[in-house]
C-alpha positions in Angstrom: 0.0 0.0 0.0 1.3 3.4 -0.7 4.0 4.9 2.4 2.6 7.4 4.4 3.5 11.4 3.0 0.9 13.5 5.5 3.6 14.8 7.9 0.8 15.9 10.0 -0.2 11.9 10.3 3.1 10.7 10.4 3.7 12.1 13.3 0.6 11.0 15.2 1.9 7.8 14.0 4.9 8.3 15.3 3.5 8.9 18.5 1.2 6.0 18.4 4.4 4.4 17.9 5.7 5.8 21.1 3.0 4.5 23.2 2.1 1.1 22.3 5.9 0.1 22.7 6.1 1.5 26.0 3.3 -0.2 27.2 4.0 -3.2 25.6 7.2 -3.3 28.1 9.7 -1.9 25.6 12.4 0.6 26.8 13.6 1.8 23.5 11.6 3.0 20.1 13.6 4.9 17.1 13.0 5.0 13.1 15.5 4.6 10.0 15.2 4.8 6.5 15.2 1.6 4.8 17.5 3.0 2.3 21.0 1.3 2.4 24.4 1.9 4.4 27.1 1.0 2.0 29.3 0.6 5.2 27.4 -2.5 6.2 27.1 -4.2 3.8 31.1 -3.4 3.1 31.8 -4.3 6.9 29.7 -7.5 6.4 31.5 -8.9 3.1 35.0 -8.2 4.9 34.0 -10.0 7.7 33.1 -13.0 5.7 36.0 -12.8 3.0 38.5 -13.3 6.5 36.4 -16.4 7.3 35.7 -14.7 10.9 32.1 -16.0 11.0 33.6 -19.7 11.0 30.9 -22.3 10.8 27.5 -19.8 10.7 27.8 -21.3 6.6 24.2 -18.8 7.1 26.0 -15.7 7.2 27.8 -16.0 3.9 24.8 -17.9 2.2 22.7 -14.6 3.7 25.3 -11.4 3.2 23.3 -10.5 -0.4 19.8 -9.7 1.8 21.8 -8.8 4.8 23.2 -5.5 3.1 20.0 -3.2 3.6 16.4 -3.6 4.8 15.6 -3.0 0.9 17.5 -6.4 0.1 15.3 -8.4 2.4 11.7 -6.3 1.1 12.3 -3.9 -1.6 9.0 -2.0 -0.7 10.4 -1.3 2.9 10.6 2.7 3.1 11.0 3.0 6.9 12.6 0.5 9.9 10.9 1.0 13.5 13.7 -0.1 15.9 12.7 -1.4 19.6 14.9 -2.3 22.3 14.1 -4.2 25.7 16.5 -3.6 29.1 17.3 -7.2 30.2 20.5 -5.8 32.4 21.3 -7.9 35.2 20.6 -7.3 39.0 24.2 -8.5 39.4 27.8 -7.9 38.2 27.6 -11.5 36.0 31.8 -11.0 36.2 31.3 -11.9 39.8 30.3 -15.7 39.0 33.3 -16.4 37.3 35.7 -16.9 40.1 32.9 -19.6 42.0 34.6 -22.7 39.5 31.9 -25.2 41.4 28.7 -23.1 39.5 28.6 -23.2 35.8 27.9 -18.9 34.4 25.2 -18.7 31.8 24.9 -15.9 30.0 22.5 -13.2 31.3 20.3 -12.9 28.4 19.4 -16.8 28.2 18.9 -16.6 32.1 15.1 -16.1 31.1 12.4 -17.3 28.6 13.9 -17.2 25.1 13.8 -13.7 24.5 12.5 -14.6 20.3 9.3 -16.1 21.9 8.7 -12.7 24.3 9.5 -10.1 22.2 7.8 -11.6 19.0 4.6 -11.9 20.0 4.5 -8.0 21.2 6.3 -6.5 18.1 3.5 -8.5 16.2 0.9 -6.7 18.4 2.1 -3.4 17.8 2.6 -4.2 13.7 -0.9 -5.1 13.3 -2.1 -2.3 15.5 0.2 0.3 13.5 -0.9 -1.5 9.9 -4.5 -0.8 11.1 -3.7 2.7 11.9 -1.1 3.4 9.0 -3.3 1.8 6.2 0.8 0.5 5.3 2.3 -2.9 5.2 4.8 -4.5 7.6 7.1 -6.8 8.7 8.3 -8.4 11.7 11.7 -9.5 12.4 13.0 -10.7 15.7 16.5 -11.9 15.1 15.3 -14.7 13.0 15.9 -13.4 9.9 19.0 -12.1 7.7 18.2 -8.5 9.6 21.4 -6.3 10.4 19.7 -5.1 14.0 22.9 -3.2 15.6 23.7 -1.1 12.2 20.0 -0.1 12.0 19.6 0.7 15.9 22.5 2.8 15.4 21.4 4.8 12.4 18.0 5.2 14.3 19.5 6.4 17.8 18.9 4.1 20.1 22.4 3.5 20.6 25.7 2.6 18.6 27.9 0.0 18.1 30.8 -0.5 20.5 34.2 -1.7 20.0 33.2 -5.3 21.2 31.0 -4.9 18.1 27.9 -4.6 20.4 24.9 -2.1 20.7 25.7 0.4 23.6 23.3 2.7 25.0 23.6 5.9 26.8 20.5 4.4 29.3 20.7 1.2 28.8 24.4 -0.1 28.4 25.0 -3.1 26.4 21.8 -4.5 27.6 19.3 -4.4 25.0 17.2 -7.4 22.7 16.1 -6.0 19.7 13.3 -6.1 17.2 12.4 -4.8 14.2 9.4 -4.1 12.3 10.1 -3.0 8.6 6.6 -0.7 6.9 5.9 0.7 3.5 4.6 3.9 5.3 7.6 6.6 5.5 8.3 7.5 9.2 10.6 10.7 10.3 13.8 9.5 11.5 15.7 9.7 13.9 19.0 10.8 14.3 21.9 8.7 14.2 23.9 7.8 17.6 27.5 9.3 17.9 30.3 6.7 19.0 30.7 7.4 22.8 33.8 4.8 23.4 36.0 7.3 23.4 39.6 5.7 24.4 37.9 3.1 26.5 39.3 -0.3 25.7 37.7 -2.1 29.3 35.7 -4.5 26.7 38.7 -5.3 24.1 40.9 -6.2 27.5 38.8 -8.0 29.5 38.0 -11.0 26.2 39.5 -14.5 27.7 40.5 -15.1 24.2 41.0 -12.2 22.5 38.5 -12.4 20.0 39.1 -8.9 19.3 41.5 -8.3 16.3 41.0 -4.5 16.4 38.5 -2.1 17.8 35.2 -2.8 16.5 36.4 -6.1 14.7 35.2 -9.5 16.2 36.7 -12.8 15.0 33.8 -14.8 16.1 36.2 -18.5 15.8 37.9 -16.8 19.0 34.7 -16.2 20.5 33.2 -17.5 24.0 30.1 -16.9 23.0 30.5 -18.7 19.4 32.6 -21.2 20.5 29.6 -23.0 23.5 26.5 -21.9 21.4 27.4 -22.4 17.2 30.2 -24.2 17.1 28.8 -28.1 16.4 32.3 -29.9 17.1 35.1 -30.2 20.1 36.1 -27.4 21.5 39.7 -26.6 20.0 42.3 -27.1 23.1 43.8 -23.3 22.8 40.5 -22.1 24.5 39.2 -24.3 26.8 41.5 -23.4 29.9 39.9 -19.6 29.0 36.8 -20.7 28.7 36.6 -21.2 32.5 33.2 -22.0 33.8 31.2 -20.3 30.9 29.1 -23.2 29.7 26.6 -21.0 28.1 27.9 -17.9 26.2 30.2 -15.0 27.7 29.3 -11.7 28.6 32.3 -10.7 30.1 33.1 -7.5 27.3 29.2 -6.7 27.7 29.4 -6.4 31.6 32.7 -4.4 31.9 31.2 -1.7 29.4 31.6 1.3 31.9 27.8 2.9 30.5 26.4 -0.4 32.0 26.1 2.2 35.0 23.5 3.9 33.7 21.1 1.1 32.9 22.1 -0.2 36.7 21.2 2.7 38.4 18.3 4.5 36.1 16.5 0.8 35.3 15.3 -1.9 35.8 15.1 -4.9 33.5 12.0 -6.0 31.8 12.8 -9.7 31.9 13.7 -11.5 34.9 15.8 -14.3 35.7 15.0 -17.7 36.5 16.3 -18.3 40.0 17.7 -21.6 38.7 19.9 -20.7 35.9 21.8 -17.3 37.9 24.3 -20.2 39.0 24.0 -23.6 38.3 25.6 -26.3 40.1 27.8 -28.0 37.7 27.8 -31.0 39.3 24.1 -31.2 39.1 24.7 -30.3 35.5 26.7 -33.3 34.4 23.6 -35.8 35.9 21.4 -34.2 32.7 20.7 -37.2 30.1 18.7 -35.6 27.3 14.7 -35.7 29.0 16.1 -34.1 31.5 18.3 -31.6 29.7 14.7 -30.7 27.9 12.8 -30.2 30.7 15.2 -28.3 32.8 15.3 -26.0 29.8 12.4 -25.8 28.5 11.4 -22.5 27.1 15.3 -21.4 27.6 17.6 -20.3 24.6 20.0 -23.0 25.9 17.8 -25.5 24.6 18.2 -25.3 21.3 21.9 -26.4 21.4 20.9 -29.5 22.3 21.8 -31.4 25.4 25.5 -33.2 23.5 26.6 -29.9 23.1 25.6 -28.6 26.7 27.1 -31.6 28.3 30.6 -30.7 26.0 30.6 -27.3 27.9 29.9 -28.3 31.0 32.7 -30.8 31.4 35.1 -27.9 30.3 34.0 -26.0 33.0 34.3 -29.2 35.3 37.5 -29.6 33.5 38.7 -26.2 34.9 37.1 -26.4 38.4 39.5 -28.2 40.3 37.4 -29.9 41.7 38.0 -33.6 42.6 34.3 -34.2 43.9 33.6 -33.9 40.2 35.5 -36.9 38.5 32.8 -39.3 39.5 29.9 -37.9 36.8 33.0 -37.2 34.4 33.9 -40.8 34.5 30.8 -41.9 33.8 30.7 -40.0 30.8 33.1 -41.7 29.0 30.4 -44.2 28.0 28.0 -41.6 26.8 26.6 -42.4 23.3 27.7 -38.9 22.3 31.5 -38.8 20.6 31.1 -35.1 22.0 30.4 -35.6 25.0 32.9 -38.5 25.4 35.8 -36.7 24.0 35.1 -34.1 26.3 34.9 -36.3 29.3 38.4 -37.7 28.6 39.3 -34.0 28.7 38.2 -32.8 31.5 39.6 -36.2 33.5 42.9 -35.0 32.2 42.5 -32.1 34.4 41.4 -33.5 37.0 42.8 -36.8 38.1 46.5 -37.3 39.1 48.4 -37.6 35.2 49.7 -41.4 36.0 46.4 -42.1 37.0 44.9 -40.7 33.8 47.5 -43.0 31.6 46.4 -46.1 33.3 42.7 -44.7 32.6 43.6 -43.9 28.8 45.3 -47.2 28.6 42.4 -49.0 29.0 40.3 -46.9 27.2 42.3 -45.9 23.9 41.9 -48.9 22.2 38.3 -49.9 22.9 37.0 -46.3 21.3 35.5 -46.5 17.9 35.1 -43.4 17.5 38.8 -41.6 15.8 37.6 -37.8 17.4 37.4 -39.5 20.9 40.9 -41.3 20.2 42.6 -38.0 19.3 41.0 -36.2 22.3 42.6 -39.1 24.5 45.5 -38.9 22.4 46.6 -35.1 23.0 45.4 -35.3 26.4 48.1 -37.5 27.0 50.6 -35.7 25.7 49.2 -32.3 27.4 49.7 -34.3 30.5 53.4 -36.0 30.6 
């Protein structure tokens, strides 16, 4: 339907806008054109070209429509941006130094964030289509949608040097949605980079995953590394992974704006009491029912439980902890490969090293599985 030229009405749509986000629970509401950045899409095909998006194959299959709203829906003449708080109550860095609890990352602490901020984008669309007489879109992360380029170029915030949105209010706290409409909105104006010298979130990465200032190498990545990456965990990282079994936010949470969001909010979405600080002991027990259940509605779900067991007997691997060598044992006969090959590991790290030859010894030759023998393999030599 034809985009919306009355400025008069556009901006009594604009402040429709305005009020059905906020009390839909949203903290943050801006407008973009739809036109292109030529920036983005150049940033983008660098990124791939260097191979820094490692196994997400989708990236590089998606980086055409990923250039501009216009690439994913030609008709697009406008972007409305929203942004929901989901800061933590606590400092998450805290967490890291208690090796017994396993740290999940703050934003999959709650109900998938896809399934709660979907359903109220899709509210306000169909509310703004009725009102607007235009067409739209709704886009929750799910689609090839470049959300942190477009908040930026509609104010909400801008992109940091850990390549995340920051906000002035809201820190690097902030799910975003989108909703993409025919009808042509006022926007807003862009965000100005507000890093200034800061380097707090380039320092603080376990494995530097940072190459330069607003560069990520997402193979180097925490965050990548527990939630995309489908395989073992290579050896060069898993001493830095430490007890993160679920993501890292540790370059989010040492942002120094996070102060603001601390002080002047509070978050929208709150955590489940159960998944702040996991035992990881009590993690290691989870067969796959159990693994479902206990994440039901979760984010963490959806790597499956093979790939949750893998990180959480890295993080048992770093504990320390002796009480722990029990559950890893018993994992050695798990049906996964994954989760085998990481059991040997983390024995390696636990259990005295003549003790873990004798184990490998018997183990070595009965494994049919040539990933598992390579783990025991270069654990072995890790260990003499």
């Amino acid at each position: 339907m034809a985009g919306t030229e009355n400025p008069g009405k556009a901006a009594k749509l604009r402040g429709f806008l305005d009020r059905e986000a906020r009390q839909a629970g949203f903290d943050a509401v801006a407008v973009a054109r739809a036109d292109s950045d030529p920036l983005v899409a150049a940033r983008l095909a660098e990124f791939v070209a260097h191979g820094r998006h490692g196994t997400m194959e989708w990236m590089a299959e998606t980086a055409q429509r990923r250039q501009s709203p216009r690439s994913l829906w030609p008709e697009a003449n406008s972007v409305i941006m929203l942004g929901m708080n989901y800061g933590p109550q606590d400092d998450p860095l805290a967490l890291l130094e208690r090796r017994d609890r396993a740290a999940i990352s703050v934003y999959a602490r709650h109900r998938d964030y896809h399934d709660v901020i979907k359903g109220r984008l899709k509210t306000i669309a169909q509310k703004f289509a009725a009102r607007s007489e235009a067409e739209v879109k709704v886009f929750v992360d799910t689609a090839p949608v470049m959300e942190k380029p477009l908040a930026q170029a509609a104010g909400i915030g801008w992109q940091g040097k850990h390549t995340n949105l920051v906000s002035r209010e809201f820190g690097s706290w902030l799910f975003l949605g989108s909703i993409f409409t025919t009808a042509e909105l006022e926007p807003d104006a862009l965000e100005a980079d507000h890093c200034g010298s800061c380097r707090a979130c380039l320092d603080i990465c376990p494995t530097d995953a940072f190459p330069a200032p607003y560069q990520l190498d997402a193979r180097r990545c925490i965050s990548y590394l527990t939630i995309e990456h489908k395989g073992p965990i290579p050896h060069e990282f898993r001493h830095a992974i430490g007890n993160r079994i679920y993501g890292c936010d540790d370059c989010l949470a040492v942002c120094p704006w996070n102060k603001f969001a601390r002080e002047a909010n509070e978050a929208k979405l709150k955590a489940r009491e159960d998944l702040v600080a996991p035992q990881i002991a009590a993690l290691l027990e989870l067969d796959d029912p159990a693994f479902r259940e206990q994440f039901s509605g979760s984010p963490v779900k959806r790597i499956g439980r093979d790939r949750f067991i893998r990180n959480v007997l890295i993080a048992a691997g770093n504990s320390g902890d002796p009480g722990l060598v029990a559950a890893c044992r018993r994992l050695l006969d798990d049906p996964s490969p994954l989760v085998r090959g990481a059991a040997a590991w983390a024995l390696s790290q636990l259990i005295d090293a003549r003790d873990f030859a004798k184990l490998a010894a018997g183990r070595v030759n009965q494994e049919g599985d040539r990933d598992v023998r390579n783990e025991w393999q270069q654990a072995l030599q890790e260990t003499v």
